[in-house]
N, C-alpha and C positions, 0 to 999 in steps of 0.2 A: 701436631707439628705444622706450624704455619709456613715454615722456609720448604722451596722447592728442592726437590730429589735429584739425585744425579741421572741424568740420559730421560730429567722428564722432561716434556713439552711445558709451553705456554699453557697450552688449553690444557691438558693433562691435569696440572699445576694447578688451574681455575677449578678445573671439573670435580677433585679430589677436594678440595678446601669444601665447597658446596657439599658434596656428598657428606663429608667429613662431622658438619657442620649440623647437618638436616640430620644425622642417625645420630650426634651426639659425643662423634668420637672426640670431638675439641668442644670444648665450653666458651672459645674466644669470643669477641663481637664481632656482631657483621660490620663493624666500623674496623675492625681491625684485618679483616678478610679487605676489605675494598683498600686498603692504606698498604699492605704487604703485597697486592696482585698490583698498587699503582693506577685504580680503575678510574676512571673521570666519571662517576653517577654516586648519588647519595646510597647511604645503605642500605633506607627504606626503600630506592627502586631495587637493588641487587635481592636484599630479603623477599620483594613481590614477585621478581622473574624466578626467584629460585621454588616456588610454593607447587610445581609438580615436575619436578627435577627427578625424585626416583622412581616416579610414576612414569614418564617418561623415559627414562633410562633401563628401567626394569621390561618398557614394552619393545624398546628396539633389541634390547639383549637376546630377547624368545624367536624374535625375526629372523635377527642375523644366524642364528645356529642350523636353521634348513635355507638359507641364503632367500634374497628378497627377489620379490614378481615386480612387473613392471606396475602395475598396481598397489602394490607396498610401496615402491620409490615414490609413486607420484602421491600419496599418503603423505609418506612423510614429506617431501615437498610442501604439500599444504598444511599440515604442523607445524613447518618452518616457519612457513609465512603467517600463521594466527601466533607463533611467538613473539615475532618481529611486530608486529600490531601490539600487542599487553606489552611491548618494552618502550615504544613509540606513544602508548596511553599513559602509560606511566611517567614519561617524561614531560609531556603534557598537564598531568596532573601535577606534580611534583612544581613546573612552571608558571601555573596557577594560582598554587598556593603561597609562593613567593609572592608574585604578582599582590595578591589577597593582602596579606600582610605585610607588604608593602606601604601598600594602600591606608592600611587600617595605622600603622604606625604615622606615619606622613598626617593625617588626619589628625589622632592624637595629639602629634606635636603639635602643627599648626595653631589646634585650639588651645592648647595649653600657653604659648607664646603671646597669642591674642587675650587672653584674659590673663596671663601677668603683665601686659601694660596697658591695660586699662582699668586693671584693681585696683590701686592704689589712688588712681586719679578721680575713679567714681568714689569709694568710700570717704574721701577726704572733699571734693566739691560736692558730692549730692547724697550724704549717706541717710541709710534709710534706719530710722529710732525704732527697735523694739522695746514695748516692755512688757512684762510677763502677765495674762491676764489672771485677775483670783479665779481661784477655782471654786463652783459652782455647786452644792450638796443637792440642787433641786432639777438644774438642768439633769435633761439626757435626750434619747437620740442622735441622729444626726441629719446633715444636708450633702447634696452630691450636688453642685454645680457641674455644670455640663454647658463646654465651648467647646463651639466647634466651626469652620467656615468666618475666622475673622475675618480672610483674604486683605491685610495690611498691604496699602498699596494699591488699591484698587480704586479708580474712579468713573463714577456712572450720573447721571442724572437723566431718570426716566419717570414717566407716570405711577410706576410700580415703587421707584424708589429709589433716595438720592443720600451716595454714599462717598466719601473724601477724607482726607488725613484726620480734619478735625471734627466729622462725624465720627469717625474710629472714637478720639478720646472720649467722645460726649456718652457714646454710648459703653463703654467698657466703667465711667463713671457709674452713669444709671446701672450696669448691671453690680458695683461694691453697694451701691446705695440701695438695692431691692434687698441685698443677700441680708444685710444686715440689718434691714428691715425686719426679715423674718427669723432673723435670729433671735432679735427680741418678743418676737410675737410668737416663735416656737420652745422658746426656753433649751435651746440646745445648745452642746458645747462643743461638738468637733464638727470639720465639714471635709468635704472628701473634692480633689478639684478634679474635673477630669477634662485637660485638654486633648481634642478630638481630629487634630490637624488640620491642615490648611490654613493656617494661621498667618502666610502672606499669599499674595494673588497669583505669584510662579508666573510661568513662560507658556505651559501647556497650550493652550487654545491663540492662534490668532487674534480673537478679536479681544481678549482679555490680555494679552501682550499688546496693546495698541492702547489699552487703556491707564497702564502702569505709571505714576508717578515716579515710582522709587524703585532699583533695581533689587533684586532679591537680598541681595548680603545687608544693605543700610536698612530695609524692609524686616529684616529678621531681627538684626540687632536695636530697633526701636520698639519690635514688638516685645523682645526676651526682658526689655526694660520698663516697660507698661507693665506685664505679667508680673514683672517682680514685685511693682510698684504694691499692685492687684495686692497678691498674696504678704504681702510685707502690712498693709491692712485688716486684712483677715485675721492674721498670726497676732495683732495689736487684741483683736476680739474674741477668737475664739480659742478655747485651750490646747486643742491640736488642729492644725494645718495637715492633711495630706493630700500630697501633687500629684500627679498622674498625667503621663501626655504618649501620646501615639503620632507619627508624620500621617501625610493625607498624597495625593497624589500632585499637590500644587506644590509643594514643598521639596519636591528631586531637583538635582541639578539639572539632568539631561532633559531639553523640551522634547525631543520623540522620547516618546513609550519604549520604543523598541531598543533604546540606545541607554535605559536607566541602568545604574548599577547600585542594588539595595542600600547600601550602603554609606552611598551620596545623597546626602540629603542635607539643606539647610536646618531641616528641624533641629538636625544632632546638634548643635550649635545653642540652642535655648537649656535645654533642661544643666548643659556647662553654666552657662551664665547662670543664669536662677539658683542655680545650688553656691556658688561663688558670691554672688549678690545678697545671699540670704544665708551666707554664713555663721551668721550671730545672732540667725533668730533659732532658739531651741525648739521650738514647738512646731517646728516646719520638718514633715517627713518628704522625701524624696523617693519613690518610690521607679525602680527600673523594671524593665520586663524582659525579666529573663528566660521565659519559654520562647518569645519569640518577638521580636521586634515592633511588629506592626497587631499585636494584642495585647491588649491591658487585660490582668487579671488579678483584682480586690479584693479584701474581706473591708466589708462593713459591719458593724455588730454582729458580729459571728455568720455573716451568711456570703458566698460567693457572687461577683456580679464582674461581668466582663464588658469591653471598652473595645472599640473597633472605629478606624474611619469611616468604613463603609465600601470603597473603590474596590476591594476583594469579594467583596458578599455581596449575596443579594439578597433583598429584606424577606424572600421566601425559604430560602434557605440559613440562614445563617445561624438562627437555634440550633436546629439539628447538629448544622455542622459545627458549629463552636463547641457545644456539650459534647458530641463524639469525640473528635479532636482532643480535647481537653480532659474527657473521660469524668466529666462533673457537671450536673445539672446546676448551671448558677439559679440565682433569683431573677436576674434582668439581664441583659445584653443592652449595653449604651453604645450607640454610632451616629454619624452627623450624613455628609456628604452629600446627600440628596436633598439641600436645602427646602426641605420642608419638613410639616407634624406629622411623624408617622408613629403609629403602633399598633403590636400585635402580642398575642396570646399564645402561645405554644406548650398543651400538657405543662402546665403552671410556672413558663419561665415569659417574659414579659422581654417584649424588644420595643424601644424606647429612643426615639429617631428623633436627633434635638435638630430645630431649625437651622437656620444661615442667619448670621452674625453680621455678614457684611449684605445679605441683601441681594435683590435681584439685579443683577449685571448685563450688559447689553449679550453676552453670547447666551444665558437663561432667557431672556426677552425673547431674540429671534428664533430660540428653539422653544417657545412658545409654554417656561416651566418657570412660572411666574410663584410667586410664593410670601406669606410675612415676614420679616425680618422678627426673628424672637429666640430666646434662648432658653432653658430647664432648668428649673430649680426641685429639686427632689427632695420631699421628707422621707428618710429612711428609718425606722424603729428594726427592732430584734425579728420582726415577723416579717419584712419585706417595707418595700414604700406604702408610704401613709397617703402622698398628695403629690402633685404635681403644680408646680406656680410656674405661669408663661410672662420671663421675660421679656415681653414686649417692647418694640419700638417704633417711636413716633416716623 
């Protein structure tokens, strides 16, 4: 019986429904306890403050019957005050998670409003022609493309190396015209893309906010349209397309570290467009990641290989910890960020460090981590990679 008794209390009233509720003698909901007592808190805080209610109550009962020591009061005083904290946490939490999904809905919308008015006006001024390629009885295998470090936006010109809007297209050119170079030279038919983040130049660093042509938003939405371009090529050549992309640390909204929230990021912004842009191509897989945001995790012909910026790990650890983590030994671990060639061997799992895209930059310069500009072209068969081809750039 949810309605209050005659000659009970408020609290009586509350204490009873709780009790009531927690032994089973009522089957109502806790949404109908909190709506009948009038309470201002969700049901899920009232359900978490109620989870040692007869525990509690069962331990002051045994008390009160040979009456309480000044040391029991002050007990329970301090009981009081760790309850008053877990209903204070709880509201907290409860605050948060608003907050969160707030956030996350706002986000949603926004992107979804932005690419209904500019779909119709790209596929109709610039759209992009699929046609289905024949399929192949002799090809097999496949290729893993690996971008990473475009930094869109960025401009340098130093002894090491001289990077600008329209080195961008030159060399994203050179890298469709190497792939499919060796797509005929390897007789294969599917490729696997794996963007690695930082694919505009962000705010992060001083001296690479001093260098920025383009502010991140116009920076993101000219790279999500070059990528598409990219892959709308591919999809013309090979019999499956699959995408793959992870953010980087240039790619947040907030320039301090300390002020990011995961969840802001211009990356989320590309894989919307590319999938919208590339609607009508069939043989384009789009692939999300769903354990965890900031890890890509593939099959290629039957074998596991995992994708990583690199900003989390470190190239001595990261085998270990990615295979634990993930509870699966892949075949390779692929990450960028350290613009430079790196790899290593770990009990027969292979970490495979693709260079920088955009090149060495005046804050790499002065911190004295100079490097080529090149990018990974991977032969993958059933048994793991065959070959490595370096993307180079002049």
């Amino acid at each position: 019986m949810l309605n209050k008794l005659p000659n009970e209390s408020n609290q009586e009233w509350k204490f009873r429904l709780i009790e009531e509720k927690l032994t089973g003698a009522i089957n109502d909901d806790w949404q109908d306890i909190v709506e009948v007592l009038n309470l201002n808190m969700h049901r899920d805080t009232l359900r978490k403050g109620s989870i040692f209610f007869l525990e509690i109550k069962d331990y002051f009962e045994k008390k009160f019957k040979d009456g309480m020591t000044n040391e029991q009061l002050d007990e329970m005083k301090q009981l009081e005050k760790e309850l008053f904290k877990l209903k204070v946490q709880l509201s907290d939490e409860r605050r948060e998670l608003r907050r969160y999904m707030t956030h996350e809905a706002r986000l949603d919308n926004l992107l979804q409003k932005l690419l209904d008015e500019i779909k119709d006006d790209i596929h109709i001024n610039k759209p992009l022609q699929w046609v289905k390629p024949l399929p192949s009885h002799t090809s097999k295998g496949a290729l893993a493309l690996l971008l990473s470090d475009l930094h869109k936006g960025m401009v340098t010109d130093n002894y090491w190396n001289k990077y600008n809007d329209e080195i961008f297209y030159e060399r994203l050119n050179q890298v469709r015209n190497d792939v499919l170079e060796y797509k005929d030279l390897l007789n294969v038919k599917e490729i696997h893309v794996f963007e690695l983040g930082d694919v505009i130049s962000g705010c992060i660093h001083r001296l690479t906010k001093l260098s920025e042509t383009e502010n991140a938003v116009t920076s993101t939405q000219k790279v999500a349209e070059a990528l598409s371009e990219l892959v709308s090529v591919l999809a013309n050549n090979f019999e499956t397309v699959h995408y793959y992309n992870v953010k980087g640390n240039h790619d947040r909204v907030a320039a301090r570290k300390e002020e990011e929230v995961r969840t802001e990021s211009f990356h989320s912004f590309i894989m919307w467009y590319m999938e919208m842009r590339l609607e009508k191509f069939e043989n384009v897989i789009f692939h999300k990641n769903d354990i965890d945001s900031e890890i890509i995790v593939a099959e290629i012909l039957g074998n596991k290989y995992y994708g990583v910026h690199g900003h989390l790990d470190s190239v001595n650890t990261v085998i270990n910890n990615l295979s634990l983590m993930l509870d699966k030994k892949p075949k390779a671990i692929f990450a960028g960020h350290i613009h430079k060639n790196f790899e290593n061997e770990v009990h027969g799992v292979d970490l495979i460090v693709n260079g920088s895209f955009g090149g060495v930059d005046d804050y790499a310069k002065d911190g004295r981590m100079t490097g080529k500009a090149h990018q990974k072209l991977l032969w993958i068969t059933e048994k793991g990679r065959k070959g490595t081809f370096f993307i180079e750039f002049n």
